[in-house]
N, C-alpha and C positions, 0 to 999 in steps of 0.2 A: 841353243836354249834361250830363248824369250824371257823379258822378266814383265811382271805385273808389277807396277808401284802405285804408291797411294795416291801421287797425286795424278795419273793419268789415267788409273783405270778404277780404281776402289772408293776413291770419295772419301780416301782417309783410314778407309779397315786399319790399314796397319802405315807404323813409319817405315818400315824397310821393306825393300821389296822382295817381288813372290817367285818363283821360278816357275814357269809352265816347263814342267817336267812333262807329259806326257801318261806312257800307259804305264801302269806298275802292277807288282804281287805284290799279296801279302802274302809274308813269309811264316810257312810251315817247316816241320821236319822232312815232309814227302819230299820238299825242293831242295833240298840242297844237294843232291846227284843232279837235278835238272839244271841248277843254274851254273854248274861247273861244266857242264857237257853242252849247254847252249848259251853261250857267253854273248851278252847282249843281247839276249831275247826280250827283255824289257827295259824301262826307261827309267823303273826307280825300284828300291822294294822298301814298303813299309813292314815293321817289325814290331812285333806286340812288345814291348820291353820286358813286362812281367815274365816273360818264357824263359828269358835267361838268369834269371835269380833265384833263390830260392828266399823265402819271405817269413820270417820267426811268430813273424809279429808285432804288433804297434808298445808293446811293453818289453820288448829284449833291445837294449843296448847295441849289441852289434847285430843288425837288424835282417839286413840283405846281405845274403851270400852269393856272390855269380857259381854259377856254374862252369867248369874250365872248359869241357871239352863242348859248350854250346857255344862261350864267347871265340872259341877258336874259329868257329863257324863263324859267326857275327863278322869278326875280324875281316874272313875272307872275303865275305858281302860288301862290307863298307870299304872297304881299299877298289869294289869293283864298280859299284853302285851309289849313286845319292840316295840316302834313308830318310824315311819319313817314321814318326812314330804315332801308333795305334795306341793309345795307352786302356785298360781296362780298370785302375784302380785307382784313380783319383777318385773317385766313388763320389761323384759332385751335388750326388741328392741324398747323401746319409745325413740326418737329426744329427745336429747339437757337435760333430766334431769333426774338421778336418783335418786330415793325413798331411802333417807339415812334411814327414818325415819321409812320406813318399816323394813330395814336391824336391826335397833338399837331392832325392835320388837322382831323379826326373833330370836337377839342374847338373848336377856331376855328370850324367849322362850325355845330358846334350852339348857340355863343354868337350866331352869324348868325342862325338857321334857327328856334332854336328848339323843338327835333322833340319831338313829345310821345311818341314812343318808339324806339330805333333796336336793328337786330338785326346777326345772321350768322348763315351756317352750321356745322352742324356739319361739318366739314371745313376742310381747306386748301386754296390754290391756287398758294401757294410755295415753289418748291422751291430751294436753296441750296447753291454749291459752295464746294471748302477757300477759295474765298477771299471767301465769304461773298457771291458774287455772287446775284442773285436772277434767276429765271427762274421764268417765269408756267404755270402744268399746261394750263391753256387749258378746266379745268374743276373743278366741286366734288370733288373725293378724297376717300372718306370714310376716317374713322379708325378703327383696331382701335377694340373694346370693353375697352379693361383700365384697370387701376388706374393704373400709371403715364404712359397720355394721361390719364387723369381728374386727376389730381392737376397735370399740366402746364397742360392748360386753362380747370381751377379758377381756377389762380395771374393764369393772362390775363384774365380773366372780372372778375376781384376787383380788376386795375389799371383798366378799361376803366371799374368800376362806381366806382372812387375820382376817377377822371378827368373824367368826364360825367355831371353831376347828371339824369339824365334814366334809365327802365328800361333794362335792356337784355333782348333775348330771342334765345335760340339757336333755332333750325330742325331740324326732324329733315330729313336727308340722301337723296339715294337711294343706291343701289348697284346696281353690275351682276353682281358677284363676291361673294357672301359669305363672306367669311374666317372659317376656321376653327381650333377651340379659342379662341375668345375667352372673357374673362374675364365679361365683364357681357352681357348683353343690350343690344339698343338704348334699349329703355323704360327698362331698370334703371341705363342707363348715363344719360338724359337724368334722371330724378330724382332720381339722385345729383347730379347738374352743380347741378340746382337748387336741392340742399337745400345743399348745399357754398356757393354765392355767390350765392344768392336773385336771384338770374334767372328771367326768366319765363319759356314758351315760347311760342314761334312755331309750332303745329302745320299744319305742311303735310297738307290731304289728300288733294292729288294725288300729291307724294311717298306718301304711305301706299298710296294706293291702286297708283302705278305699281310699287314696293316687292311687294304683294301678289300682283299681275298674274305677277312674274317669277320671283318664288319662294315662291308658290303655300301665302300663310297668308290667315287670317281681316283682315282691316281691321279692324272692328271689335273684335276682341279685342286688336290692338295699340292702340286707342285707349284701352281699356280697362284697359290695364296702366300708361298713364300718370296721374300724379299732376295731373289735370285742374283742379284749381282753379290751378295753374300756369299755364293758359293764357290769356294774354291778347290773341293773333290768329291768325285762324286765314286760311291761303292756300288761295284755291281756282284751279283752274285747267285747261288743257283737254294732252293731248301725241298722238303716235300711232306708231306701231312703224315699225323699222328693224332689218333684218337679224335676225329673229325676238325681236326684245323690245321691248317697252313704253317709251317713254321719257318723260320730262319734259320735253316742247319748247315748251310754252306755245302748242299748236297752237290756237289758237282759241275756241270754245266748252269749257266744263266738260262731260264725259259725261256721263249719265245715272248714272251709278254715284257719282259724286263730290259731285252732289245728294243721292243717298242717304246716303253717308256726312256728308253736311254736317248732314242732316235729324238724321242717329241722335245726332253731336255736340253740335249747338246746346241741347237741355235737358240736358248733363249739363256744359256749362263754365260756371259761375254767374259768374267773374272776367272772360270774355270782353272786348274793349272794341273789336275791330274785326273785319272780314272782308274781306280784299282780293282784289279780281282781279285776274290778272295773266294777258295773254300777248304772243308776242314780237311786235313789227312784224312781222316777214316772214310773219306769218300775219293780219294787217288784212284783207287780203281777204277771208276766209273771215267777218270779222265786219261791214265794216263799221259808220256808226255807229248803225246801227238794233241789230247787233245785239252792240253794246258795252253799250248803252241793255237791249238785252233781259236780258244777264246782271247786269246790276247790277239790274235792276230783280225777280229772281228772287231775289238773294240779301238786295234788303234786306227780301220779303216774307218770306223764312225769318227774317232779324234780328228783325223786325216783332211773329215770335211769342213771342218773349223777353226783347224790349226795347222794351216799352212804357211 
């Protein structure tokens, strides 16, 4: 295992350095017969945290509850695997209040876990009334493009990264609505974020590409406008349309199109240090574990020609 450090390869992203890990899952319930029957079939697995707790609420005291017979799983993962965490609820674009009490989780966690790098999205998924109660969107929200989310998300970014001695990396988002008169661009809005509090990024390019599909730009010119040595994982992934648009559902195999764009990526991120697959359980069928084995085994011949 190769490491990235800041001063030879990042220009500083971070003080400690990176592991190129390789290829990795993300981890579902479909896989845990797959990863006990194919031992070492990948190089890491990233684990959505939030899967394994159960969550009260930001106004109960004893807050997070694990789950026993999920961390038993966990357990078996991490004694086999280096974990990365996928987080979903740092909710980094919710108005007026940030989830300390997640973060405090996040750090218990990763003193646990260990995680050689943990992310979120750009977006929120809480939303909060006068009396500060929380209630969940039931999905990623993306945020305007302006200066005052930037400056707000900065400020989370920069607690998260004093908190957990480990990177962190934002996600680029999808949308369905593209709001208009914004201030930044997405790309312009994402490396600002990273020059602001030296975060990495997480480039989705199924997001990009489902992005593209619905409102009809170039993919590779938005990959293009991003500050790419930023990147240090890249998601691949497979979705398929409802009710006339494209979506991110993690349907199974990656398209054809999404290889492409992986192919056109992979020589221009030199900071790179993982590529994960991810898609949802409710689409196992469509893969099976032949052809879980097939996609991994595709992306780590794409790894293969850059990281040797």
């Amino acid at each position: 295992m190769s490491q990235v450090t800041s001063s030879a390869r990042t220009g500083h992203l971070y003080r400690q350095s990176i592991p190129q890990l390789g290829v990795g899952l993300l981890y579902n319930p479909s896989l845990e017969l797959y990863l006990e029957a194919c031992p070492g079939i990948c190089d890491y697995v990233e684990i959505i945290p939030d899967m394994f707790w159960t969550d009260r609420g930001n106004r109960q005291q004893e807050r997070f509850e694990e789950i026993e017979s999920w961390m038993i799983v966990l357990d078996k993962i991490a004694a086999a695997y280096p974990l990365t965490a996928h987080n979903i609820s740092y909710s980094l674009g919710s108005a007026g209040i940030f989830d300390k009490m997640y973060l405090q989780k996040m750090q218990e966690w990763h003193q646990r876990y260990a995680f050689k790098w943990h992310s979120d999205h750009l977006s929120f998924v809480k939303v909060h009334n006068d009396q500060q109660e929380e209630h969940n969107a039931g999905l990623a929200v993306p945020v305007p493009y302006d200066y005052e989310v930037l400056d707000m998300i900065s400020g989370r970014i920069n607690a998260i990264k004093r908190a957990i001695s480990t990177p962190f990396l934002i996600e680029n988002n999808v949308y369905f609505i593209d709001l208009p008169e914004q201030e930044l661009s997405e790309t312009a809005f994402l490396n600002e974020l990273s020059d602001r509090t030296s975060c990495g990024l997480l480039l989705d390019i199924h997001n990009v590409y489902t992005n593209a599909v619905n409102h009809h730009f170039d993919p590779k010119e938005f990959i293009n406008q991003l500050q790419l040595d930023k990147v240090i994982e890249i998601h691949i992934a497979g979705g398929n349309e409802m009710a006339g648009m494209y979506t991110d559902s993690h349907a199974g195999p990656c398209p054809p199109e999404v290889w492409d764009l992986l192919d056109y990526t992979l020589p221009l991120v030199h900071n790179l240090c993982g590529i994960t697959f991810e898609f949802h359980e409710s689409y196992f069928h469509l893969l099976q574990f032949e052809g879980v084995t097939r996609e991994l085994n595709r992306a780590k011949a794409a790894w293969n020609l850059y990281h040797t």
